[in-house]
LOVOLUM-889866 format. One record per atom (N, C-alpha, C): atom name; x, z, y. Coordinates in pm, whole numbers, plus 50000, padded with zeros to 5 digits. Layout:
BEGIN
 name     X     Z     Y
   CA     X     Z     Y
...
***
This chain:
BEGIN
 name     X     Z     Y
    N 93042 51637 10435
   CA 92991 51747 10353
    C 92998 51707 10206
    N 93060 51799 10149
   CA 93078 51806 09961
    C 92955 51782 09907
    N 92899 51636 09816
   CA 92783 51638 09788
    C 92824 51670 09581
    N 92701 51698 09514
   CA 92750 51668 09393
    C 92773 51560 09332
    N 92759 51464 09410
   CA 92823 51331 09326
    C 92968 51374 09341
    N 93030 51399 09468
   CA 93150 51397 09463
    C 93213 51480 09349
    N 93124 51628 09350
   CA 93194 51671 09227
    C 93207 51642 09118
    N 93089 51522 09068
   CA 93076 51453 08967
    C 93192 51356 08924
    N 93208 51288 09035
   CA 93318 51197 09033
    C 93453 51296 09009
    N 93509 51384 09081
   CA 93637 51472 09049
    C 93616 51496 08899
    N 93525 51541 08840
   CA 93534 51602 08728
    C 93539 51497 08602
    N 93466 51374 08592
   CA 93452 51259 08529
    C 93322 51259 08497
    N 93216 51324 08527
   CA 93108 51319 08449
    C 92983 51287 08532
    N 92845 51267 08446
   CA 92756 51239 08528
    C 92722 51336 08625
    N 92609 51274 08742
   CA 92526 51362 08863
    C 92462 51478 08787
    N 92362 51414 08686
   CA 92337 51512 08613
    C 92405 51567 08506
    N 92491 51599 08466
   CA 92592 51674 08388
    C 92630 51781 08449
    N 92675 51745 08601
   CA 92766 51866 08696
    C 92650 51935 08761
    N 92524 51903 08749
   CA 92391 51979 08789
    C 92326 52066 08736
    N 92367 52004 08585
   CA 92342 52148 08449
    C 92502 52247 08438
    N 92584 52200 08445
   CA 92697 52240 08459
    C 92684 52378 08565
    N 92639 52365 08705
   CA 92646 52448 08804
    C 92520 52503 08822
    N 92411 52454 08759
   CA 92266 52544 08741
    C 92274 52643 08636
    N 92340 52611 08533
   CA 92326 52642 08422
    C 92210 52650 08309
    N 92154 52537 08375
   CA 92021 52487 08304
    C 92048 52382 08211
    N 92034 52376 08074
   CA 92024 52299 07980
    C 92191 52295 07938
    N 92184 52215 07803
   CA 92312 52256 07716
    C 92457 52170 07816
    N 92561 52211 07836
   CA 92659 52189 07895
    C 92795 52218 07795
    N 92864 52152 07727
   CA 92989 52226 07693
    C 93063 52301 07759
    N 93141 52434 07715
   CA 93209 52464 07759
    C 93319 52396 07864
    N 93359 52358 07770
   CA 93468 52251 07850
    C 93462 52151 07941
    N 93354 52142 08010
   CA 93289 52015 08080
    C 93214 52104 08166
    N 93171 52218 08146
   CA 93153 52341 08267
    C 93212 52379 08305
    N 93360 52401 08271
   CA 93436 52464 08340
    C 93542 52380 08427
    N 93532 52241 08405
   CA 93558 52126 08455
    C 93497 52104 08603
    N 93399 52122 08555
   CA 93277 52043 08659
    C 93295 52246 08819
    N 93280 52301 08707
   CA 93310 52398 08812
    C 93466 52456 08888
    N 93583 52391 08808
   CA 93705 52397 08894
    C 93680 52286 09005
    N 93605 52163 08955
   CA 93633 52060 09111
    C 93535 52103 09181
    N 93395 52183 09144
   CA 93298 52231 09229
    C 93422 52283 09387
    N 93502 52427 09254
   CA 93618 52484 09399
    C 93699 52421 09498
    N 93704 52372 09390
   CA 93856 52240 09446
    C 93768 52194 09575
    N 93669 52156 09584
   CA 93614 52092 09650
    C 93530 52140 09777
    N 93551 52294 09715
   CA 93456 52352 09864
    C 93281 52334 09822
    N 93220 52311 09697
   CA 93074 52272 09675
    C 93030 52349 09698
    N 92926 52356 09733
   CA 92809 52476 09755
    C 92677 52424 09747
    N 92589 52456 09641
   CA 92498 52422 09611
    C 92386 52450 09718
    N 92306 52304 09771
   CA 92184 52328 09848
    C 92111 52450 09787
    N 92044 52574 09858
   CA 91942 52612 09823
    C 91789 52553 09723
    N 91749 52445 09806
   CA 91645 52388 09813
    C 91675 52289 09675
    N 91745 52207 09645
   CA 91784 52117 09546
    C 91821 52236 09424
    N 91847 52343 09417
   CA 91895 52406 09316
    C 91780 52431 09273
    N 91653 52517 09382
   CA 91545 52542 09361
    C 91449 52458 09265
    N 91444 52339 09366
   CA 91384 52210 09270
    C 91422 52175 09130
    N 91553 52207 09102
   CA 91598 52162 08966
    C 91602 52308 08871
    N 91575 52379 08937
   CA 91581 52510 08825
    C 91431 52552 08817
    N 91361 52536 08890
   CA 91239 52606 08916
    C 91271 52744 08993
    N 91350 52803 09017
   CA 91399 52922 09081
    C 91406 52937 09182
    N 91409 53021 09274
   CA 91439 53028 09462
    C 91618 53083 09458
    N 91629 53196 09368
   CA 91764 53215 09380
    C 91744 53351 09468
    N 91590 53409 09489
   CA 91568 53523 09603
    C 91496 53641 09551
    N 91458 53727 09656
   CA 91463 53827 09546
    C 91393 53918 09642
    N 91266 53952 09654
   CA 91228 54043 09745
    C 91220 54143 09773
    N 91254 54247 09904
   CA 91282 54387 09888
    C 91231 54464 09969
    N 91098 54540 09926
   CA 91016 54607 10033
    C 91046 54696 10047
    N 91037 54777 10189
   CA 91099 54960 10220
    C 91009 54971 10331
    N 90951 55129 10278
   CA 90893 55172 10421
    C 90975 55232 10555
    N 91127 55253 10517
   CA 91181 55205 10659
    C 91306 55192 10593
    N 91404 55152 10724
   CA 91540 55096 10707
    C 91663 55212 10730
    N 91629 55293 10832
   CA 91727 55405 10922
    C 91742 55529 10864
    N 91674 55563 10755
   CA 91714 55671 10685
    C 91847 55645 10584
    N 91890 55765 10537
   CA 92042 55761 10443
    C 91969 55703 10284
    N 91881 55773 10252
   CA 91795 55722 10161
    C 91820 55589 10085
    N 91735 55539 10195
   CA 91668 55396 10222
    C 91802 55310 10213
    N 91914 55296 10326
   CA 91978 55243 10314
    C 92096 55260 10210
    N 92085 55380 10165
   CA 92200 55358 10008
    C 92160 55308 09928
    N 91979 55304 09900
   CA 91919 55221 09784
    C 91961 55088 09789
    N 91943 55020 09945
   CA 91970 54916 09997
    C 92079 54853 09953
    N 92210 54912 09991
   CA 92317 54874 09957
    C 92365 54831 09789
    N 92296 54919 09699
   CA 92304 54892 09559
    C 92244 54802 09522
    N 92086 54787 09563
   CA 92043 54647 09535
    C 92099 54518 09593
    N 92194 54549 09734
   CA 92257 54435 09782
    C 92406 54374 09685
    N 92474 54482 09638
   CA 92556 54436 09595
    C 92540 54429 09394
    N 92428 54456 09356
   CA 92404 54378 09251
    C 92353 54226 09240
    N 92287 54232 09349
   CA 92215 54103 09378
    C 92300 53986 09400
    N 92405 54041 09488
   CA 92487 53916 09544
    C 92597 53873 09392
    N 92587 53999 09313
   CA 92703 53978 09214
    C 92652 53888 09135
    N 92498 53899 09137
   CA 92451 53767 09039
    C 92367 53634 09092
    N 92439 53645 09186
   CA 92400 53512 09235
    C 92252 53484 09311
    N 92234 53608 09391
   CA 92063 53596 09409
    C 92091 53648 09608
    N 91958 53577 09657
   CA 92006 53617 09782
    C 91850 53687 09808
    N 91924 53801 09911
   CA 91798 53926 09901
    C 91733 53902 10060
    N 91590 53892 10028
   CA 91473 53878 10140
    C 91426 54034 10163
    N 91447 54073 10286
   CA 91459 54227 10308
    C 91264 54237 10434
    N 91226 54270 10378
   CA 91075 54353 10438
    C 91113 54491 10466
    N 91083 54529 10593
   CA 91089 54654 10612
    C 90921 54698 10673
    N 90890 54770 10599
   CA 90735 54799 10694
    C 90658 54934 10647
    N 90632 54979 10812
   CA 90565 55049 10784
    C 90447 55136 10688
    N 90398 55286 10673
   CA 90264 55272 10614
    C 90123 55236 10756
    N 90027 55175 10690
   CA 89943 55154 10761
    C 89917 55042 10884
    N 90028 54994 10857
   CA 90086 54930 10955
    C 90018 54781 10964
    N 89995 54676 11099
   CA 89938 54558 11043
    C 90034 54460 10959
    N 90195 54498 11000
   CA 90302 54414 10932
    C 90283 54432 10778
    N 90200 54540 10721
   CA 90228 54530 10590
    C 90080 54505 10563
    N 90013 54485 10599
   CA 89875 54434 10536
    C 89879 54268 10563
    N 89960 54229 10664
   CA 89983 54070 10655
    C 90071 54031 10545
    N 90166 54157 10505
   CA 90278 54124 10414
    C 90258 54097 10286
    N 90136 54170 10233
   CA 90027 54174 10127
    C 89963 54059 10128
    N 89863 53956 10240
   CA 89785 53934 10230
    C 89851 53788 10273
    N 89956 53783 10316
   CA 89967 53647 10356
    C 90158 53578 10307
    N 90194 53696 10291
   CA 90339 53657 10357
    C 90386 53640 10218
    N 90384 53735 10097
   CA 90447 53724 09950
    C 90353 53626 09890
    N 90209 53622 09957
   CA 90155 53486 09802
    C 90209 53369 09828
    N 90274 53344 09995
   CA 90373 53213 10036
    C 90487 53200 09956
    N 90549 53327 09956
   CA 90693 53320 09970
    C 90692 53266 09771
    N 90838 53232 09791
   CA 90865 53170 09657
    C 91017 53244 09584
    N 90913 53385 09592
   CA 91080 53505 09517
    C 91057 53486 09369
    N 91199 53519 09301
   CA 91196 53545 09156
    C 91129 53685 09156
    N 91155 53762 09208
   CA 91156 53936 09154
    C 91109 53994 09313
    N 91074 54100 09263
   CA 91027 54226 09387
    C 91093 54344 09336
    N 91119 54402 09432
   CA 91184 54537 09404
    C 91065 54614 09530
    N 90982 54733 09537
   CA 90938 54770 09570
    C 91001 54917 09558
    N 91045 54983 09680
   CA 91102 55103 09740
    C 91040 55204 09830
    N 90982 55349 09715
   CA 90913 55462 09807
    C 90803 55422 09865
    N 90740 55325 09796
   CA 90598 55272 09865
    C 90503 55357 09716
    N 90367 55348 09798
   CA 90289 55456 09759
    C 90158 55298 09771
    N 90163 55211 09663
   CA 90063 55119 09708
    C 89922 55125 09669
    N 89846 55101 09726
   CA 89717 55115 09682
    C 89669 55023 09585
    N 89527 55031 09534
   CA 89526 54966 09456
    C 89490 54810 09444
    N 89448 54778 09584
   CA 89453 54647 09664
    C 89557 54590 09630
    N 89718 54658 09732
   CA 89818 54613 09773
    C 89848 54559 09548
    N 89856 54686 09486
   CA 89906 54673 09343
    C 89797 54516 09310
    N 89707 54465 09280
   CA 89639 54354 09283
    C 89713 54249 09318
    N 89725 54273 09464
   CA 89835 54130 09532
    C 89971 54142 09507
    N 90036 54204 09407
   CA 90178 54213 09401
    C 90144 54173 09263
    N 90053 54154 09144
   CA 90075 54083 09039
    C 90013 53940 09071
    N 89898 53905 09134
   CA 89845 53836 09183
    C 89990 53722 09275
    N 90104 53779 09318
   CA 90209 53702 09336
    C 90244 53622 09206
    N 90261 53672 09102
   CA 90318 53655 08981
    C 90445 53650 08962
    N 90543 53733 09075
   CA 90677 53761 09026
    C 90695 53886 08991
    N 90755 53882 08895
   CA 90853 54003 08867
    C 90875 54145 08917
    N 90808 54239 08922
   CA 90794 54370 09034
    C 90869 54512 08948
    N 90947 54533 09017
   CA 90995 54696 09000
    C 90975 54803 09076
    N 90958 54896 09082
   CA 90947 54988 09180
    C 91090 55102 09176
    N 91083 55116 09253
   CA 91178 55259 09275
    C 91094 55378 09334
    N 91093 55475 09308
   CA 91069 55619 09360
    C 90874 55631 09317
    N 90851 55552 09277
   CA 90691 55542 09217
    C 90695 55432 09145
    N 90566 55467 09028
   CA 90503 55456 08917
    C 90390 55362 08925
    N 90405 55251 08880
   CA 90306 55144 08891
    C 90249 55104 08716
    N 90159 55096 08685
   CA 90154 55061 08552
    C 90164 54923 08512
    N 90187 54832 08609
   CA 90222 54731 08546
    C 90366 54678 08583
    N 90445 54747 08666
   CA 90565 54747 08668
    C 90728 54872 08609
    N 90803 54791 08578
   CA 90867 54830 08585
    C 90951 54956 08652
    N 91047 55070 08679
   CA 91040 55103 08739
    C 91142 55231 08751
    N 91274 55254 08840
   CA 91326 55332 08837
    C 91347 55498 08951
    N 91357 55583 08876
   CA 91320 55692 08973
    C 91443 55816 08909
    N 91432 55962 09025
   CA 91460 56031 08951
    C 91322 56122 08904
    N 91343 56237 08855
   CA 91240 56343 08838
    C 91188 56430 08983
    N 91122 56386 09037
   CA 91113 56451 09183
    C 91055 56564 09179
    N 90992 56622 09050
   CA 90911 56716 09075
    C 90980 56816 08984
    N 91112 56791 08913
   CA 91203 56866 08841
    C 91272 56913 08993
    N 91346 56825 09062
   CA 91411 56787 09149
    C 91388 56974 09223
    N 91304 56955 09295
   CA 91238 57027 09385
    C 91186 57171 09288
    N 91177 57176 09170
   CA 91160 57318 09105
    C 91316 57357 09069
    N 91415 57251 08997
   CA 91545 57331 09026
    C 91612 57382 09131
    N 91564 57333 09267
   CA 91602 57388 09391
    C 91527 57484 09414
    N 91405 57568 09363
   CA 91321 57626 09425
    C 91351 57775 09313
    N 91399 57731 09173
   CA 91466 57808 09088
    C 91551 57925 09146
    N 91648 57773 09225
   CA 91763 57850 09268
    C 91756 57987 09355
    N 91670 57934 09488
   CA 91664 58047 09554
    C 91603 58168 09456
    N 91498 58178 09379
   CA 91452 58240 09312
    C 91498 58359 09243
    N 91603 58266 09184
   CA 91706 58366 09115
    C 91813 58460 09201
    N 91853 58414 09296
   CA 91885 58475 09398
    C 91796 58551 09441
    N 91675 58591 09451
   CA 91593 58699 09500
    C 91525 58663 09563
    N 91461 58569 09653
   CA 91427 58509 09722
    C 91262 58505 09664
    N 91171 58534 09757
   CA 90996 58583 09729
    C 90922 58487 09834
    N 91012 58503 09954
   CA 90903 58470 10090
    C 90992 58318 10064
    N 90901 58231 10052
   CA 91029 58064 09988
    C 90867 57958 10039
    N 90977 57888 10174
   CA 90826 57810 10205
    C 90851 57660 10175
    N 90826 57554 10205
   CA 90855 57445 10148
    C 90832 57330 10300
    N 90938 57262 10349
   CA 90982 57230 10465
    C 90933 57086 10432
    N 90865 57027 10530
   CA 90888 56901 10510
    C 90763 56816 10452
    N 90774 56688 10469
   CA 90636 56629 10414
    C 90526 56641 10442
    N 90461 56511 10486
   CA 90311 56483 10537
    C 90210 56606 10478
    N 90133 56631 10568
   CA 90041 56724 10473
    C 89939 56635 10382
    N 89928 56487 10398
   CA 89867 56408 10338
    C 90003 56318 10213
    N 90099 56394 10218
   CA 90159 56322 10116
    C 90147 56250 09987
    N 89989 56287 09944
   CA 89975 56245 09816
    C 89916 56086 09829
    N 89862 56077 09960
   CA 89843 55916 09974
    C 89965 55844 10005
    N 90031 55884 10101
   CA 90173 55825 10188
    C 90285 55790 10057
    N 90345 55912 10033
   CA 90471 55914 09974
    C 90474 56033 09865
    N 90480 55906 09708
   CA 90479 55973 09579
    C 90559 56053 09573
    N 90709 56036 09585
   CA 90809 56132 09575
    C 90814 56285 09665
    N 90753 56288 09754
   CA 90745 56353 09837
    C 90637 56466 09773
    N 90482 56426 09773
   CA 90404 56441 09647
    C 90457 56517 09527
    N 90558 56472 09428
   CA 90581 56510 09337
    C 90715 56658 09392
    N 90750 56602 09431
   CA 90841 56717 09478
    C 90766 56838 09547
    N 90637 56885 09638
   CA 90608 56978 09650
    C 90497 57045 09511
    N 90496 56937 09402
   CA 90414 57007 09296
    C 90546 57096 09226
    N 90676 57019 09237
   CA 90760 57098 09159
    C 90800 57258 09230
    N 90761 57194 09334
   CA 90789 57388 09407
    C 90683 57463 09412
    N 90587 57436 09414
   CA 90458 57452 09376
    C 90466 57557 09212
    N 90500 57472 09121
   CA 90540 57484 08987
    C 90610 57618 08931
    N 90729 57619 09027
   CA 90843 57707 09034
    C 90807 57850 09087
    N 90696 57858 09177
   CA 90638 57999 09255
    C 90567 57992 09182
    N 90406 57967 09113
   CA 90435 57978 08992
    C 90420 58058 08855
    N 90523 57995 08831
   CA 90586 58005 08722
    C 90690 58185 08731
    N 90705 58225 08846
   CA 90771 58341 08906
    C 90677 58465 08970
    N 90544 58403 08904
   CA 90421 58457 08990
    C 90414 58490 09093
    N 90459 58384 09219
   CA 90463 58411 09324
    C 90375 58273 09425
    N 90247 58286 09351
   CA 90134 58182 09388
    C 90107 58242 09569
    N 90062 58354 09552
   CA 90008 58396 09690
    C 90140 58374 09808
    N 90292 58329 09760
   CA 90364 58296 09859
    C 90366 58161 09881
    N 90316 58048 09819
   CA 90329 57977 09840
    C 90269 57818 09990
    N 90397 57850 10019
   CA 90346 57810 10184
    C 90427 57669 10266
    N 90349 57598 10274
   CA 90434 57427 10346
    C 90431 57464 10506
    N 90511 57378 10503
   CA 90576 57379 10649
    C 90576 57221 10651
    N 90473 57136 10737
   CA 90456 57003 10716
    C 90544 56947 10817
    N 90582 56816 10803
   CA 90658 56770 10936
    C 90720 56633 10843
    N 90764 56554 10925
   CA 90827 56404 10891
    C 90907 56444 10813
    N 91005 56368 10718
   CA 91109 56390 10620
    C 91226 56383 10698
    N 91235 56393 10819
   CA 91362 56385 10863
    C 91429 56478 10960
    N 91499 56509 10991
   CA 91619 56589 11084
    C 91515 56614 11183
    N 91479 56574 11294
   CA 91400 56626 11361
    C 91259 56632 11336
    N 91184 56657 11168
   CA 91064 56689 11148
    C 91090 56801 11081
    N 91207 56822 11019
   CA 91259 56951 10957
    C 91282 57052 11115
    N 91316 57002 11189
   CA 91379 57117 11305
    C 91238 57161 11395
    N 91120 57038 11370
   CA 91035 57119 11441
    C 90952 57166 11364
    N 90882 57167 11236
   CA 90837 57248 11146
    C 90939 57397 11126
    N 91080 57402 11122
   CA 91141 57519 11101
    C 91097 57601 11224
    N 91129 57590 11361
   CA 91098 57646 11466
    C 90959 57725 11478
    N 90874 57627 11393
   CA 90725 57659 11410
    C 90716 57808 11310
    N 90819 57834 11154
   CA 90777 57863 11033
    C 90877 57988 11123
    N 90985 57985 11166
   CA 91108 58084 11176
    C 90997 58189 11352
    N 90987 58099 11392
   CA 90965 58163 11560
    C 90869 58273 11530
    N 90787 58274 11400
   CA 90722 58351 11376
    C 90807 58482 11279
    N 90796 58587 11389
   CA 90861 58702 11302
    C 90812 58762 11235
    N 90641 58797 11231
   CA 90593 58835 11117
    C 90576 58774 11014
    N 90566 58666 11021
   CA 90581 58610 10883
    C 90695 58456 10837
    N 90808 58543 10900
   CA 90882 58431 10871
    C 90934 58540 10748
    N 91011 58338 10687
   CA 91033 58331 10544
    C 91144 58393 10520
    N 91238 58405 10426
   CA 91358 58416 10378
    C 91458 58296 10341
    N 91354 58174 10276
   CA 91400 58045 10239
    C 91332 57940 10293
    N 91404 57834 10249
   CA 91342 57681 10305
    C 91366 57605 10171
    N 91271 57549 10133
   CA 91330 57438 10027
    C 91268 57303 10090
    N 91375 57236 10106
   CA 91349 57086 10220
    C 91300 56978 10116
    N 91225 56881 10179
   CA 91179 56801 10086
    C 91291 56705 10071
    N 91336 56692 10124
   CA 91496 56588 10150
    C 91626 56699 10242
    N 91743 56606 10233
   CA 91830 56712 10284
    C 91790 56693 10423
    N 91785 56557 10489
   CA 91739 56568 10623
    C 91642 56642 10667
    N 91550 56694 10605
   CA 91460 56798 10639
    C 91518 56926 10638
    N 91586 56966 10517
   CA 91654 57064 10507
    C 91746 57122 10621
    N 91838 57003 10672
   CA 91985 56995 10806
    C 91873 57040 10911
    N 91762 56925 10952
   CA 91661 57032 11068
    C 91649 57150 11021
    N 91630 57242 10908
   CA 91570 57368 10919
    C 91710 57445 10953
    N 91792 57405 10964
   CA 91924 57491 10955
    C 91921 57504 11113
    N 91940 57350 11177
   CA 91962 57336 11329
    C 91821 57434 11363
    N 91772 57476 11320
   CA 91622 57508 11375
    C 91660 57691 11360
    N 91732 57741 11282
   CA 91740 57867 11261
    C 91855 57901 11365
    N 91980 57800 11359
   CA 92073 57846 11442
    C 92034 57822 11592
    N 91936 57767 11623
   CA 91884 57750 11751
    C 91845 57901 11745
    N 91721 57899 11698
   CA 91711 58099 11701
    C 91745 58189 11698
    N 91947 58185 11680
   CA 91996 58316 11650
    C 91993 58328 11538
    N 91952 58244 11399
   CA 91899 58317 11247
    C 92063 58284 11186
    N 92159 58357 11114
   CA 92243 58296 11034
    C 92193 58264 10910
    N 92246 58174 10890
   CA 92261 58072 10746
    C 92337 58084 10651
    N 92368 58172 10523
   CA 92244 58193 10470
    C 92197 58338 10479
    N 92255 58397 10593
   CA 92231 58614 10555
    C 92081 58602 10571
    N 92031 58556 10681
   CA 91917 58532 10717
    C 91830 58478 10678
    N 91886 58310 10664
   CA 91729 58233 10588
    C 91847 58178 10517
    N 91782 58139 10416
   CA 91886 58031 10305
    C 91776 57915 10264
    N 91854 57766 10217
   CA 91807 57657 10281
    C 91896 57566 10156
    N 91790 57475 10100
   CA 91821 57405 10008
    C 91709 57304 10015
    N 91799 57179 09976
   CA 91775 57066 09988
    C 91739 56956 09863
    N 91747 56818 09887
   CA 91722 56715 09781
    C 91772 56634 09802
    N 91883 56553 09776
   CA 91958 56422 09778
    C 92072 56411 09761
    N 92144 56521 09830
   CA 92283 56518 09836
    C 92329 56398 09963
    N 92255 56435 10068
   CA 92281 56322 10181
    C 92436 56333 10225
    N 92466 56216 10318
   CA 92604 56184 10331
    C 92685 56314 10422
    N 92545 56379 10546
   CA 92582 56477 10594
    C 92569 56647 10515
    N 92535 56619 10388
   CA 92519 56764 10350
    C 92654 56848 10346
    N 92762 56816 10292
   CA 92855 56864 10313
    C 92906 56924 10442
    N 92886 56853 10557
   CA 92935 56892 10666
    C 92850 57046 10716
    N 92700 57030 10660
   CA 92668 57172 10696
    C 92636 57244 10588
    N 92756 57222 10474
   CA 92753 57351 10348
    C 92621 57342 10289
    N 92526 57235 10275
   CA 92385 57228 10241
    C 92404 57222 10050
    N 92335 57343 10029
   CA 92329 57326 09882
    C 92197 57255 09840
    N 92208 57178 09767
   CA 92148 57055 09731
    C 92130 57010 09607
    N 92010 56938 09570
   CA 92020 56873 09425
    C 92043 56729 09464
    N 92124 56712 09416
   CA 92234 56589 09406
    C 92158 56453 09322
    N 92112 56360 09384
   CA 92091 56227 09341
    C 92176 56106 09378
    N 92166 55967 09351
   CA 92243 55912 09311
    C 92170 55770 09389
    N 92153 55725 09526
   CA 92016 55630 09537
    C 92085 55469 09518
    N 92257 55492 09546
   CA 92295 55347 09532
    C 92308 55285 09346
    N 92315 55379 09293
   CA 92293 55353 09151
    C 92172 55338 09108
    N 92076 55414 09166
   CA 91941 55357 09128
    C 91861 55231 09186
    N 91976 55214 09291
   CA 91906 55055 09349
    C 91979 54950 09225
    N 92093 54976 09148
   CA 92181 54876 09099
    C 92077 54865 08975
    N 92074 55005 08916
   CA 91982 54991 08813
    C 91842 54925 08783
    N 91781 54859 08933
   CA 91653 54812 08955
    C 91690 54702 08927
    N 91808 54623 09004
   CA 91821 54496 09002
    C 91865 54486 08844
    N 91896 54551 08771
   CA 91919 54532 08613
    C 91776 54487 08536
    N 91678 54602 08594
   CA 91560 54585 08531
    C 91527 54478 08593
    N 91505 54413 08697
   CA 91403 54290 08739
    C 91484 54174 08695
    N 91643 54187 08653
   CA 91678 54050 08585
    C 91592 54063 08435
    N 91583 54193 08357
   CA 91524 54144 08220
    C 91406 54131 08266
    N 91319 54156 08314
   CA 91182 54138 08382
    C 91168 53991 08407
    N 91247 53957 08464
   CA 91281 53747 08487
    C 91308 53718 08412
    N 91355 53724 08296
   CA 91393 53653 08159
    C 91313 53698 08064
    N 91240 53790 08012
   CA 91163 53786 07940
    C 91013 53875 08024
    N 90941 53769 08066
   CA 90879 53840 08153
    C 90712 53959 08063
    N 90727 53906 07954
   CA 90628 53982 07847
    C 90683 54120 07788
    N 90798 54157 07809
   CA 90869 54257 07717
    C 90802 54359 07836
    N 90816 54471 07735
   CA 90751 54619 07758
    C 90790 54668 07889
    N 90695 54759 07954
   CA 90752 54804 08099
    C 90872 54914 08031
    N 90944 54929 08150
   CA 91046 55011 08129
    C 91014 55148 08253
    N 91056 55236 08196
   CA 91144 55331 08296
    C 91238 55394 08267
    N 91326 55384 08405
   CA 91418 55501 08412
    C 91446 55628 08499
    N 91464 55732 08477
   CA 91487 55852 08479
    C 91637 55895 08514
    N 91641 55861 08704
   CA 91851 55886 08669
    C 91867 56040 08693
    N 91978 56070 08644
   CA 91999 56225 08668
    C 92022 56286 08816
    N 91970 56389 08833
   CA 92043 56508 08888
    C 92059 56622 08880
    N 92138 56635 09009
   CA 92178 56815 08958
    C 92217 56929 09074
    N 92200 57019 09049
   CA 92208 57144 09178
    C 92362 57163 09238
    N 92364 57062 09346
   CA 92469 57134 09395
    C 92505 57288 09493
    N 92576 57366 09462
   CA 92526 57466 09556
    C 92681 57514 09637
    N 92654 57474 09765
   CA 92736 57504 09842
    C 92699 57654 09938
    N 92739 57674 10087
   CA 92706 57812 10115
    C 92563 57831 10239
    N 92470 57756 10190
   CA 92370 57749 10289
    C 92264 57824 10195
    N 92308 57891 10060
   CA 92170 57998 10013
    C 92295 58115 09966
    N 92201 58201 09969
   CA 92253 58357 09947
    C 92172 58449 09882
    N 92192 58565 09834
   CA 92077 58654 09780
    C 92059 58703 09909
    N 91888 58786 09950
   CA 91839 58760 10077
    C 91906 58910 10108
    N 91857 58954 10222
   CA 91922 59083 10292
    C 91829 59227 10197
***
């Protein structure tokens, strides 16, 4: 096995020379780094974890909490923070856990004040003010995605714009009877984004003076919590709706499967708009406001590197765009 003496020796220089050389800790010439790192190749080196750790003070890791893994969501955020991470040299410790769950109250209470990460990236978690305690109380580096922490960092889109430009839409199209699909009826503890997105539809009726229509249809954020909340909102003929505005598109795709189960066409009948721009919206014509989740994972790992290097500088946020896509799943109503 390639130790760094050996690379020391290929290159001409000391153990410790080719250690600052390949840490990049302390002054190194150019020319004697880039030395020390052609025989690193030449040689097949690969720096111990544990010895890099020790000599940098660093782990080289990077922690990444999600309240689940199997949504489109979740895993496009995933993927952006994976491939920024790996581009800079950091290897990603993946937590997946539940709300309420005992895995995440051990995860809080036992598992991050162990662990020895540079940075946290915290994803669609809704933490209390306990959990927020033990995540500075770590003393690394914390960003959030999809919620607002005041002592972190933190990238999102506008969720509650999000969900009034979709709720616009039908609007303007004619649309009165407009119910809102999707999401815990306790969302404001669970899930911020979720939360903020039924204030924006909320906002939008309104703002259209159409307060006395305003009506949720609760159910999981996903494909089959959208299809059995729709069934529940549609089966009713006296007071079924005209529209659906989904809290996600997967909520949205259930309300569709949920109308064409009934005989309802899409959109003469009910028209149906969404939030994400999921991978399947296209396939069922889902008009949608269009977000961006693998860019906003890349953009996190941007913020938690300046967050690690200057760990006093001002919180940040960002705000990524979106926008209404509208394909043929809304219509002006009958």
């Amino acid at each position: 096995m390639t130790t760094i003496a050996d690379v020391a020796a290929r290159a001409g220089v000391s153990k410790a020379t080719a250690s600052r050389a390949l840490s990049g800790g302390g002054y190194v010439s150019t020319d004697t780094r880039e030395r020390v790192r052609a025989a690193a190749r030449e040689l097949a080196y690969v720096a111990h974890s544990s010895a890099t750790s020790l000599a940098t003070g660093r782990s080289f890791s990077v922690g990444v909490i999600m309240p689940e893994l199997e949504r489109w969501f979740f895993a496009e955020l995933l993927r952006g923070i994976q491939d920024a991470l790996f581009g800079s040299g950091y290897d990603l410790v993946l937590y997946g856990i539940q709300e309420g769950s005992a895995e995440r109250r051990r995860l809080f209470e036992q598992v991050l004040p162990r662990r020895r990460l540079d940075g946290i990236i915290a994803v669609g978690m809704q933490p209390s003010a306990h959990e927020l305690r033990r995540l500075v109380q770590v003393g690394s580096p914390l960003v959030t995605i999809g919620a607002y922490g005041d002592d972190s960092s933190a990238v999102s889109i506008d969720d509650a714009a999000a969900a009034r430009i979709a709720t616009e839409h039908l609007i303007d199209l004619g649309h009165r009877d407009i119910v809102f699909l999707g999401a815990r009826a306790d969302a404001a503890t669970h899930a911020y984004g979720d939360e903020r997105r039924m204030d924006g539809y909320r906002a939008a009726m309104l703002a259209a003076g159409l307060e006395s229509r305003i009506r949720h249809a609760p159910g999981a954020p996903t494909m089959p919590g959208g299809y059995e909340a729709g069934v529940r909102m549609l089966g009713d003929r006296q007071n079924r709706p005209t529209a659906f505005v989904g809290v996600c598109d997967e909520a949205a795709i259930g309300g569709i499967i949920a109308a064409r189960r009934l005989g309802l066409s899409v959109p003469a009948e009910i028209s149906v708009v969404g939030v994400d721009d999921h991978a399947h919206a296209e396939m069922f014509s889902l008009t949608t406001v269009r977000q961006h989740p693998r860019a906003q994972g890349m953009r996190a790992v941007e913020l938690l590197h300046r967050r690690m290097t200057a760990p006093d500088a001002d919180i940040e946020r960002i705000v990524m765009p979106s926008e209404l896509v509208v394909r043929s799943s809304t219509a002006a109503p009958r």
